[in-house]
C-alpha positions as CSV (number, residue, x, y, z in Angstrom):
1,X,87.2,-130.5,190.9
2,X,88.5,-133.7,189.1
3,X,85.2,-135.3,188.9
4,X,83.9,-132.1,187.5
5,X,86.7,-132.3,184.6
6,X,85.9,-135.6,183.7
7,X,82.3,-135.1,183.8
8,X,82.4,-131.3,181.3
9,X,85.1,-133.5,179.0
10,X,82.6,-136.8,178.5
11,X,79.5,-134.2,178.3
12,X,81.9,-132.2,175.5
13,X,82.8,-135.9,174.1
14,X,79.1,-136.7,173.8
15,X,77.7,-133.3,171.8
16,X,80.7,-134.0,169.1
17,X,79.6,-137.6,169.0
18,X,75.8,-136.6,168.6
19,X,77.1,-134.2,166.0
20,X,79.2,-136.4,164.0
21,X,76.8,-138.8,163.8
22,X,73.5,-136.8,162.6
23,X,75.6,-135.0,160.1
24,X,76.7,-138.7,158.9
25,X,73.2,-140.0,158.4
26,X,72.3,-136.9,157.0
27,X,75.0,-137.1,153.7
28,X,75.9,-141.0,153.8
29,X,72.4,-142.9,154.3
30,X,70.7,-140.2,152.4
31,X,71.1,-142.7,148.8
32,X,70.1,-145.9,150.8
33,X,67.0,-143.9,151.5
34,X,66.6,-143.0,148.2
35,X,67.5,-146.6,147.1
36,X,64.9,-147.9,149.3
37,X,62.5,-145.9,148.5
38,X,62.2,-146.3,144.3
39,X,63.0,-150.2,145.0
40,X,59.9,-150.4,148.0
41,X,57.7,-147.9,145.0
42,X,58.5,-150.7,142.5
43,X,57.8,-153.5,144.8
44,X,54.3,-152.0,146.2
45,X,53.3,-151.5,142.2
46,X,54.2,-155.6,141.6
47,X,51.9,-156.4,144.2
48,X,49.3,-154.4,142.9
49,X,49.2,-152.4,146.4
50,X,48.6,-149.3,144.9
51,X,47.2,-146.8,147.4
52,X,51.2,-148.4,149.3
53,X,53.0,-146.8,146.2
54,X,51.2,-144.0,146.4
55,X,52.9,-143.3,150.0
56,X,56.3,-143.2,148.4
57,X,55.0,-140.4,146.5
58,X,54.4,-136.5,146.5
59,X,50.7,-136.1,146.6
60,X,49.6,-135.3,142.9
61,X,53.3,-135.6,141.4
62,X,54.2,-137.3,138.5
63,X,54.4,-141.0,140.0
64,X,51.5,-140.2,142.0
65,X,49.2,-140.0,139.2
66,X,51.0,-142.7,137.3
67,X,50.1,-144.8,140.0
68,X,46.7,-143.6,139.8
69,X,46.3,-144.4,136.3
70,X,48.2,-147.8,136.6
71,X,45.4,-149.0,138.9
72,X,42.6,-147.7,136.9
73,X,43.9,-150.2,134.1
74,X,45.3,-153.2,134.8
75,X,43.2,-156.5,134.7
76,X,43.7,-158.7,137.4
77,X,44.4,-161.6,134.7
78,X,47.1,-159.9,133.1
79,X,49.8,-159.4,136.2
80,X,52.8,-156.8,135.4
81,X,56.1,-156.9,137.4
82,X,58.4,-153.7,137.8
83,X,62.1,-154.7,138.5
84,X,64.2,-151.5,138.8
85,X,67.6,-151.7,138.3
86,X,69.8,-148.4,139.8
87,X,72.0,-147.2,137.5
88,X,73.0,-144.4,139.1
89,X,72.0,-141.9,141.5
90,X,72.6,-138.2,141.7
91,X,70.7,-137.2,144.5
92,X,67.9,-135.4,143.3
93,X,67.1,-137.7,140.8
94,X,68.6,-141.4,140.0
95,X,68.8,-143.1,136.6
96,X,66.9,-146.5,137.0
97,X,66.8,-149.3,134.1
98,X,63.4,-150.8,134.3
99,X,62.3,-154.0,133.1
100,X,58.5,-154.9,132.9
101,X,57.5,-158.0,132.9
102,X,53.6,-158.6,131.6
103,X,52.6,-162.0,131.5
104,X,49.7,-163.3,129.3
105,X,46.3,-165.7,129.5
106,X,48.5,-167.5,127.7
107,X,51.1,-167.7,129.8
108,X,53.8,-165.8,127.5
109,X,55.9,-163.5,129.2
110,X,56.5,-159.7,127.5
111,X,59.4,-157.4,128.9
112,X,60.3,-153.9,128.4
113,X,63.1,-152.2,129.7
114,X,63.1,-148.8,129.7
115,X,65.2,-145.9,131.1
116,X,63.4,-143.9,133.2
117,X,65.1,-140.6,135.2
118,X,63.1,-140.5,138.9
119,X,63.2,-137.2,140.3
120,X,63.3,-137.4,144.4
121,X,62.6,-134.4,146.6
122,X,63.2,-134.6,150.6
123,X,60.3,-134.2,152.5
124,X,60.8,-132.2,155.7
125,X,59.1,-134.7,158.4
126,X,60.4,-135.0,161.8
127,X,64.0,-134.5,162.6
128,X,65.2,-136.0,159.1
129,X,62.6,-135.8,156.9
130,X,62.2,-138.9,154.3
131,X,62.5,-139.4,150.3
132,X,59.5,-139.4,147.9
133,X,59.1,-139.9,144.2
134,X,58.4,-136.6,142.4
């Protein structure tokens, strides 16, 4: 009968734990995700691995086809770096400050920064589901 007890109370102990913990991911990592997710889009575009960005992104959403028209342009001689800079996320969307860097033939380097709002939406995948770009 004691055995019994302790077993129910550490099976009880563990759903709570289980519990806890998913609903913890669920709220706390949610903005590393999104972090991750905008800085790893950013990245991918640097490296002029396109069809990569294009995995961090709702098929045929905004980025998506930004991505799509950012490879059709850009001249291999001419390389363009994306550095985001998160101002500020709000969960569905985070404020990013952007800095492109082009650099010439001649070797001069042009930067831009910009202010650009990234919506996200949660893709429902699996037990968690994961961030995209909108």
């Amino acid at each position: 009968m004691k055995k019994r007890l302790i077993f129910d109370f550490a099976l009880i102990l563990l759903v709570i734990s289980c519990c806890f913990i998913f609903l913890l991911y669920g709220g706390y990592f949610d903005k590393f995700q999104r972090k991750g997710v905008v800085n790893n889009y950013f990245s991918a575009l640097s490296e002029g691995r396109y069809e990569l960005a294009k995995t961090y992104c709702v098929e045929d959403g905004g980025w998506y086809e930004l991505t799509e028209s950012i490879k059709s342009k850009e001249l291999p001689s001419y390389p363009i770096t994306y550095t985001p800079n998160i101002v500020k996320d709000y969960g569905d969307f985070i404020n990013v400050e952007l800095v492109t860097t082009t650099t010439s033939i001649l070797g001069i380097n042009v930067r831009q920064t910009d202010n650009p709002l990234i919506f996200l939406t949660k893709e429902k995948k699996g037990l968690l589901g994961s961030w995209k770009l909108k």
